[in-house]
VMD Tcl script that builds the backbone (N, CA, C; Angstrom):
set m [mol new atoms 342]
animate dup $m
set s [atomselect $m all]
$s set {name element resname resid chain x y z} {
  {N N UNK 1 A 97.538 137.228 87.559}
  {CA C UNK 1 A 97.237 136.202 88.543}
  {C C UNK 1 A 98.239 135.059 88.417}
  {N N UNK 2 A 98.545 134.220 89.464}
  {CA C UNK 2 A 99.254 133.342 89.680}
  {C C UNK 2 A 98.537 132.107 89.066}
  {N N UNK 3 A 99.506 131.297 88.612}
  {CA C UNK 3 A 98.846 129.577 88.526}
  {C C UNK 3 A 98.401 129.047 90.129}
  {N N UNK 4 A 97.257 127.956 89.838}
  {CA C UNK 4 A 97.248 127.427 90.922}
  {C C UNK 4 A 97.036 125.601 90.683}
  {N N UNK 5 A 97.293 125.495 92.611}
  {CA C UNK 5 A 97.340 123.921 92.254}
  {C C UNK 5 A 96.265 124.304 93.912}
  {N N UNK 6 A 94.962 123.232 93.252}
  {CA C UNK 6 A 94.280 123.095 93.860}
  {C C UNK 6 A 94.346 121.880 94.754}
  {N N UNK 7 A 94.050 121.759 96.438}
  {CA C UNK 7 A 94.359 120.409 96.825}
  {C C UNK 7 A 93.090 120.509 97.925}
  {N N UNK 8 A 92.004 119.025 97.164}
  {CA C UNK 8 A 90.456 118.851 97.642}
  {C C UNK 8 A 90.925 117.340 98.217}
  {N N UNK 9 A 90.126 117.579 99.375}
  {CA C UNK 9 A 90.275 116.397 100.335}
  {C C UNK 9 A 89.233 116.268 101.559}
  {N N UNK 10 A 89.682 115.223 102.269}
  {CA C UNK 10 A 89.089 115.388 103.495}
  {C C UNK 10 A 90.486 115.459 104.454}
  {N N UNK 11 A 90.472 115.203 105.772}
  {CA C UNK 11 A 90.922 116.103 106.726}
  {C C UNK 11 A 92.605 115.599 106.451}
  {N N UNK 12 A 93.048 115.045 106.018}
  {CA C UNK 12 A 94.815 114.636 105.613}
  {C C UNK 12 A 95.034 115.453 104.624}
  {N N UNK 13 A 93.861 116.279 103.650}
  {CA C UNK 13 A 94.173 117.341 102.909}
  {C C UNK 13 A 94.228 118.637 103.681}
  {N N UNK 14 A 92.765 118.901 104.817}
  {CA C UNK 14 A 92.826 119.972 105.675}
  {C C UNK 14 A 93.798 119.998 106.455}
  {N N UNK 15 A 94.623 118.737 107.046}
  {CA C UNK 15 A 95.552 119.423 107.884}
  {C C UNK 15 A 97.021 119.310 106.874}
  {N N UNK 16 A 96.915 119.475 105.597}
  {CA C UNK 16 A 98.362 119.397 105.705}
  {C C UNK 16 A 99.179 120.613 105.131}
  {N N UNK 17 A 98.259 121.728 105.937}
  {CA C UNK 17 A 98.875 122.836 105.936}
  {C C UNK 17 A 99.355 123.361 107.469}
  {N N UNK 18 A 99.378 121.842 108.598}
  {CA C UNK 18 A 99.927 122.279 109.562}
  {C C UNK 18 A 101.743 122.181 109.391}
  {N N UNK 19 A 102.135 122.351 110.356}
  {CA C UNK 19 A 103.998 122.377 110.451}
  {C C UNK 19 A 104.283 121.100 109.796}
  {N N UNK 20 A 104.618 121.337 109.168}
  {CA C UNK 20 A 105.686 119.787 108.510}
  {C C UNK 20 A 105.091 119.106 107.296}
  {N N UNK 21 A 103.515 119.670 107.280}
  {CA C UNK 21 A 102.815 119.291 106.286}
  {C C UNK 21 A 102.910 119.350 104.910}
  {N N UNK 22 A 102.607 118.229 104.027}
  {CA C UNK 22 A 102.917 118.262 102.464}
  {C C UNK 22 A 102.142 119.795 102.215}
  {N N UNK 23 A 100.928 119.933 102.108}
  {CA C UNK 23 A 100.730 121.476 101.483}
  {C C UNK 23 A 101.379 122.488 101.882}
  {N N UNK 24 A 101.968 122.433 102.969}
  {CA C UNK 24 A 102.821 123.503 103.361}
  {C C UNK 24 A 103.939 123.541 102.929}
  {N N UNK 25 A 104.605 122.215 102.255}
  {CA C UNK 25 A 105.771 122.241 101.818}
  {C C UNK 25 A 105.390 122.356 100.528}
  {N N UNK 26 A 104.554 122.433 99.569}
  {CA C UNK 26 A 104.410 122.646 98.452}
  {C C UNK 26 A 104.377 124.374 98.327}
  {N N UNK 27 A 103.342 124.918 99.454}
  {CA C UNK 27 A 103.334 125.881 99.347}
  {C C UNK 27 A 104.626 126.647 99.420}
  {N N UNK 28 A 105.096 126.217 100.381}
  {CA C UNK 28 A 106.897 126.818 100.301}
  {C C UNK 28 A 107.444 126.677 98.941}
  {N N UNK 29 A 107.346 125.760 98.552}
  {CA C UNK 29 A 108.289 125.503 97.861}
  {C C UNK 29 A 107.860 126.472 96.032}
  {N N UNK 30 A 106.540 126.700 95.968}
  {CA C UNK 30 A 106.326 127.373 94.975}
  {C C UNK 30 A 105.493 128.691 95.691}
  {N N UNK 31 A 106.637 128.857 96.312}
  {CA C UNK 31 A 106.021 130.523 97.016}
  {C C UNK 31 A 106.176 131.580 95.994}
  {N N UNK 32 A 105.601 132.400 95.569}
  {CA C UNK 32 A 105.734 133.488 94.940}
  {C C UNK 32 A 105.689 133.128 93.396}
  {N N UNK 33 A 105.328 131.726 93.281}
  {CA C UNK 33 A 105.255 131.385 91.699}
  {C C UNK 33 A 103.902 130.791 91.377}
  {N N UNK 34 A 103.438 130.095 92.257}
  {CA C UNK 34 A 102.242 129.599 92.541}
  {C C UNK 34 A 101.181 129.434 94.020}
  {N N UNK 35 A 100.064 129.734 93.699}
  {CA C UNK 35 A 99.023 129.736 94.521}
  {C C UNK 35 A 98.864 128.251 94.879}
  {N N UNK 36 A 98.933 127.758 96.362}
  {CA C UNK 36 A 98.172 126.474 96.537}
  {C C UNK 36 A 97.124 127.222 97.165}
  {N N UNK 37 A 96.283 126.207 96.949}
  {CA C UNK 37 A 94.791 126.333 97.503}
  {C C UNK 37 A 94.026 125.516 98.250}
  {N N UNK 38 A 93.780 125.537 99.288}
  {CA C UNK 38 A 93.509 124.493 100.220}
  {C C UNK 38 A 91.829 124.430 100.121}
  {N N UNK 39 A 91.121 122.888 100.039}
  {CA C UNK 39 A 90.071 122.575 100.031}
  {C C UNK 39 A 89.395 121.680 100.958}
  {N N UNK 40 A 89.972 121.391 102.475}
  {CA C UNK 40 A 90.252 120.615 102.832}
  {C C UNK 40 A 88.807 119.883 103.742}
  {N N UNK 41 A 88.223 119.087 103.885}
  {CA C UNK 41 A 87.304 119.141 104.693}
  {C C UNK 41 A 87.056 117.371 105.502}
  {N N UNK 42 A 87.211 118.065 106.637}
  {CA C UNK 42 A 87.437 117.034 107.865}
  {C C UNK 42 A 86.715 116.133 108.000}
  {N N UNK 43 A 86.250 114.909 107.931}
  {CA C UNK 43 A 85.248 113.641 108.020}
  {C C UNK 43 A 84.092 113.457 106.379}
  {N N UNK 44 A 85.214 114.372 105.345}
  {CA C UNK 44 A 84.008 114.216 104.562}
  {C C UNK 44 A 84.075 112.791 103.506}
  {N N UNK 45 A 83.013 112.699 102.726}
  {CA C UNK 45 A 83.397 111.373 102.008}
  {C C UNK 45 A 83.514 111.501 100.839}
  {N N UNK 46 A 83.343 110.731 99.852}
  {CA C UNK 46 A 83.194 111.290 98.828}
  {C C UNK 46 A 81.655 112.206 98.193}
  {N N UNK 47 A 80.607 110.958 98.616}
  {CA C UNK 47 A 79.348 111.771 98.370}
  {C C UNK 47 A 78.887 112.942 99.030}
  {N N UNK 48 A 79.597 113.376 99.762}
  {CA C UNK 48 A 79.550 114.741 100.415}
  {C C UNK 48 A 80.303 116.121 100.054}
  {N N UNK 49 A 81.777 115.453 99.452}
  {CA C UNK 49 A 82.409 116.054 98.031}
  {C C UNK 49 A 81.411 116.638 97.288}
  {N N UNK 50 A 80.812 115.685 96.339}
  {CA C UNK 50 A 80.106 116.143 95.399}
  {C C UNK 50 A 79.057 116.883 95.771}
  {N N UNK 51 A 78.703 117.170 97.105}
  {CA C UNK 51 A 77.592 118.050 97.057}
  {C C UNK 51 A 78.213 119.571 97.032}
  {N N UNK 52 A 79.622 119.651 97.452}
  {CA C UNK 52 A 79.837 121.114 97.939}
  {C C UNK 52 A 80.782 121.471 96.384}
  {N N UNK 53 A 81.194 120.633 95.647}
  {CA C UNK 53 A 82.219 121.185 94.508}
  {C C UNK 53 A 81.845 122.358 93.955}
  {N N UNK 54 A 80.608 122.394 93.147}
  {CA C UNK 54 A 80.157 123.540 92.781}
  {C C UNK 54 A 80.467 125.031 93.424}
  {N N UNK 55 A 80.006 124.462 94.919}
  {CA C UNK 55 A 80.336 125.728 95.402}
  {C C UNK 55 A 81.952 126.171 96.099}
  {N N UNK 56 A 82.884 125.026 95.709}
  {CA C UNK 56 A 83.856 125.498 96.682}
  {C C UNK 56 A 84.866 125.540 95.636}
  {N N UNK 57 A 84.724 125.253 94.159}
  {CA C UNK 57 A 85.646 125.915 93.550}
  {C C UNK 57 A 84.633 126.906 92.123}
  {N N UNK 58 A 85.668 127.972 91.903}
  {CA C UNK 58 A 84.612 128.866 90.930}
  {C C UNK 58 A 84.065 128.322 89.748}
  {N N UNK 59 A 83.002 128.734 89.261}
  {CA C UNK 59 A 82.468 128.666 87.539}
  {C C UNK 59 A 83.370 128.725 86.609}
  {N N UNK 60 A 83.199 128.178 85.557}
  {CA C UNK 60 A 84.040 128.419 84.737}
  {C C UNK 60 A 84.419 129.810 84.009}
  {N N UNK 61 A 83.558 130.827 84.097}
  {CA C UNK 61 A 83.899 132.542 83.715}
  {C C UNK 61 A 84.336 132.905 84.957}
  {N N UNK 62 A 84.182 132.625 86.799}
  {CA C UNK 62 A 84.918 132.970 86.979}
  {C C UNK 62 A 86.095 132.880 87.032}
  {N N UNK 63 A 86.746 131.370 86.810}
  {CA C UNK 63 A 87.958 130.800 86.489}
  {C C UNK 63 A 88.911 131.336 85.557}
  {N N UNK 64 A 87.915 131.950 84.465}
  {CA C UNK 64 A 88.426 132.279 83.347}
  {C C UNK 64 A 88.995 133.616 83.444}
  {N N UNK 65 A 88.197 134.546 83.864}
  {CA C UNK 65 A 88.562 135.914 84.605}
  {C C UNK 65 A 89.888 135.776 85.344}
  {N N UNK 66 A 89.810 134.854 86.055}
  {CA C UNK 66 A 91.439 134.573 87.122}
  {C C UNK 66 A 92.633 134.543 87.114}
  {N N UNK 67 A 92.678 133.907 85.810}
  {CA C UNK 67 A 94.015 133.169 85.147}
  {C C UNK 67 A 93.523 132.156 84.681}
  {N N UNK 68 A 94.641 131.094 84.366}
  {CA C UNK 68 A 94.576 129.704 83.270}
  {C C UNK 68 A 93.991 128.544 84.074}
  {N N UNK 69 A 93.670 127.750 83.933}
  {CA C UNK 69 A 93.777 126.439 84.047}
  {C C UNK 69 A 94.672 126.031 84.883}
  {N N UNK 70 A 94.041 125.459 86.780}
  {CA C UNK 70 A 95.362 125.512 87.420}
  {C C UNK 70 A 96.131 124.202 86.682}
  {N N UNK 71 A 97.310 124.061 87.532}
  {CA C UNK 71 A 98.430 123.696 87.258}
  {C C UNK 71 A 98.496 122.086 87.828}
  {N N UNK 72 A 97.636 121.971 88.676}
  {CA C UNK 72 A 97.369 120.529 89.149}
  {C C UNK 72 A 96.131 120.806 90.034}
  {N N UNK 73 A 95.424 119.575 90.453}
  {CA C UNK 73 A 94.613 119.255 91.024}
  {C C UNK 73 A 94.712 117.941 91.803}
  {N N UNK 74 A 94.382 118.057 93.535}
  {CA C UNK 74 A 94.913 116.653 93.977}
  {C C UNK 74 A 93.735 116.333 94.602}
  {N N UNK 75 A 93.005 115.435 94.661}
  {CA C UNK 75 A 92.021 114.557 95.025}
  {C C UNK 75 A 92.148 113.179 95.864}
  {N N UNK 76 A 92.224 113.685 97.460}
  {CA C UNK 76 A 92.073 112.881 98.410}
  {C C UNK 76 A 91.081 112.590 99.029}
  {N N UNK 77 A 90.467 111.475 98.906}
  {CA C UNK 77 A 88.722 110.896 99.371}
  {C C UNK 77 A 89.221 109.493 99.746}
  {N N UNK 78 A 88.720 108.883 101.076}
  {CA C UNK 78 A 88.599 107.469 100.683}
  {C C UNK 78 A 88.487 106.760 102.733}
  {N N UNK 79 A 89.081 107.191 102.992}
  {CA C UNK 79 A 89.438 107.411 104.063}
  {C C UNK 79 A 88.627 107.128 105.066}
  {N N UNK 80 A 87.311 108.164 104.809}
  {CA C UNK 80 A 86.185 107.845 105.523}
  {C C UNK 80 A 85.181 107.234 105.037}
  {N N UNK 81 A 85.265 107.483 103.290}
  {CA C UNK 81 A 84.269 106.475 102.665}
  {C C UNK 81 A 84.609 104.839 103.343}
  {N N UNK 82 A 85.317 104.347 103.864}
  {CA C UNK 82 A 85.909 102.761 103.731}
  {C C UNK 82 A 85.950 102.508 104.990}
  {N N UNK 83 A 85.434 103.546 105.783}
  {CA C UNK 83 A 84.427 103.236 107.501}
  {C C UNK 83 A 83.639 102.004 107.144}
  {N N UNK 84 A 83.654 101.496 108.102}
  {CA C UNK 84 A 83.129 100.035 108.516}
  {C C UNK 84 A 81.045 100.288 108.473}
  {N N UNK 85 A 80.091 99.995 107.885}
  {CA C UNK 85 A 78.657 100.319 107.780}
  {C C UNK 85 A 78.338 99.147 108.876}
  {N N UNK 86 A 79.023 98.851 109.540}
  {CA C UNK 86 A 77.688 97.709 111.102}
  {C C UNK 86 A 79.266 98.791 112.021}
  {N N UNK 87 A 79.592 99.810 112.255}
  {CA C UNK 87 A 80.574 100.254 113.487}
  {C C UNK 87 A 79.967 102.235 113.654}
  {N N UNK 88 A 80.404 102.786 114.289}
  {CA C UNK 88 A 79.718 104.341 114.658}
  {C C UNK 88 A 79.829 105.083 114.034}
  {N N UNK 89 A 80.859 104.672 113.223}
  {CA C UNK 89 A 81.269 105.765 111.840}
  {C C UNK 89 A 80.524 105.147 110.746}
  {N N UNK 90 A 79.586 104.560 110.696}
  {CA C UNK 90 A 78.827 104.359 109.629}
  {C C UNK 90 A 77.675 105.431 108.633}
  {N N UNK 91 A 77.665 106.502 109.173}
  {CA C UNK 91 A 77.132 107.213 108.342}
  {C C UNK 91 A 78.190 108.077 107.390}
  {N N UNK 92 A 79.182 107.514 107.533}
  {CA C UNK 92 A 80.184 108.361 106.267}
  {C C UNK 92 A 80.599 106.955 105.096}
  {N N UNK 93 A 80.475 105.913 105.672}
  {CA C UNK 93 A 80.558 104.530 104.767}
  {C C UNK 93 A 79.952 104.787 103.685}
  {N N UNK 94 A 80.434 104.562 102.265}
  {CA C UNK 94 A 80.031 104.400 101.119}
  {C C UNK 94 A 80.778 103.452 100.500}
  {N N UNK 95 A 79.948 102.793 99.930}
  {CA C UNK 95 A 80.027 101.719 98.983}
  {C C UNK 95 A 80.852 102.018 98.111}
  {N N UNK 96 A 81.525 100.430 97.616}
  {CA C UNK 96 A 82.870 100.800 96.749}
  {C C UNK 96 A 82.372 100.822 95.394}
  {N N UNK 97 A 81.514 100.812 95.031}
  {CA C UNK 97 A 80.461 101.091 93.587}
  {C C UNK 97 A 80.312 102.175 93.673}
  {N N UNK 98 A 79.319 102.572 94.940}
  {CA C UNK 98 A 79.530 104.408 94.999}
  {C C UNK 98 A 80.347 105.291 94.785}
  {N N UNK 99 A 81.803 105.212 95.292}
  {CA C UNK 99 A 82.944 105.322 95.819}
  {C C UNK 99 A 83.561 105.326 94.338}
  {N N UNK 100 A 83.580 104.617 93.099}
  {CA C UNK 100 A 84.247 104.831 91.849}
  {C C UNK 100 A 83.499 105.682 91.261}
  {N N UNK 101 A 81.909 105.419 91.460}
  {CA C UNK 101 A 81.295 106.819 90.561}
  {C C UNK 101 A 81.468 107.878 90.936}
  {N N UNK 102 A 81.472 108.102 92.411}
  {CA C UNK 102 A 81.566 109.581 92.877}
  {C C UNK 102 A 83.289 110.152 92.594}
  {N N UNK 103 A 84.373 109.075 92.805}
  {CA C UNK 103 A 85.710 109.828 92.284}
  {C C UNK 103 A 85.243 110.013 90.891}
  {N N UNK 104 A 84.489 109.198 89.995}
  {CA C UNK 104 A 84.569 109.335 88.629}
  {C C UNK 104 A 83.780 110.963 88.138}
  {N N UNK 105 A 82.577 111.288 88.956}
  {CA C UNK 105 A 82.012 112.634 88.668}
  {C C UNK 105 A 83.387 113.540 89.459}
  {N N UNK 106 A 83.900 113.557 90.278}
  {CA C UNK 106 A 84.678 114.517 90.635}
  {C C UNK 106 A 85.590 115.131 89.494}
  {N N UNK 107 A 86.349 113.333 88.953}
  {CA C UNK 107 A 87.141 114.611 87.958}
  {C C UNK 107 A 86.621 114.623 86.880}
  {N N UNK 108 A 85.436 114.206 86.266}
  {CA C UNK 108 A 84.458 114.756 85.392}
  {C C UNK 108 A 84.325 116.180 85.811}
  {N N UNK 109 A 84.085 116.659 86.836}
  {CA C UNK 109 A 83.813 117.856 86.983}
  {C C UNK 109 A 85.039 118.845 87.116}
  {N N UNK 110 A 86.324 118.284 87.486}
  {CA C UNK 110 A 87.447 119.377 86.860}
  {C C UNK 110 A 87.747 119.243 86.012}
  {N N UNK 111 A 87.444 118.626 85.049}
  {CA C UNK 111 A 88.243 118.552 83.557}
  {C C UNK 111 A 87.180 119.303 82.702}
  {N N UNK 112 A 85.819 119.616 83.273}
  {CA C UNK 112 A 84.812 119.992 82.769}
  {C C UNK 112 A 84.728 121.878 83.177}
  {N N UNK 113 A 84.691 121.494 84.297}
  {CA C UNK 113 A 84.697 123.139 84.734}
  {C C UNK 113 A 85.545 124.013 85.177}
  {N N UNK 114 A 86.899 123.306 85.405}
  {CA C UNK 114 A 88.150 124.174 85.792}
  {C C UNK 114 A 88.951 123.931 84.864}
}
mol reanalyze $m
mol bondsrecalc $m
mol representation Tube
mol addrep $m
């Protein structure tokens, strides 16, 4: 199995495997040496992150089965957390207290399980 570099986000991570896009140029650029892996998900926040991690990257036996320990991990959140809470996008607004604990369990949870 190949190394990988995992890249979790919301939608500036999902699209940037369109034309011209950084994951696409990463992916080029470590074609055939490394796996990128796209995680990308469109309007999400951070506390909405943490509900799907578990399921959107593997367990740690299956990780282990795979290959090593990817090779990087990139973590883009913030975006929609820092929506305005009195404007229409207020149900993705999270608090900037929220907002350090929830990046803080995220990479608690890759340094823990990947």
């Amino acid at each position: 199995m190949r190394p990988k570099i995992y890249l979790f986000g919301d939608s500036i991570t999902e699209e940037s495997f369109c034309d011209g896009g950084w994951g696409a140029s990463l992916a080029h650029h470590f074609s055939r040496t490394v796996d990128v892996v796209l995680r990308g998900y469109s309007g999400y926040n951070t506390r909405w992150a943490l509900k799907v991690l578990d399921r959107v990257f593997p367990p740690e036996k299956e990780a282990a089965s795979g290959g090593a320990t990817p090779l990087a991990v990139t973590v883009f959140f913030g975006a929609n957390d820092a929506c305005l809470p009195d404007r229409c996008a207020a149900f993705q607004h999270v608090p900037v207290d929220e907002y350090k604990h929830n990046l803080r369990s995220i990479f608690s949870f890759f340094k823990c399980a990947i």
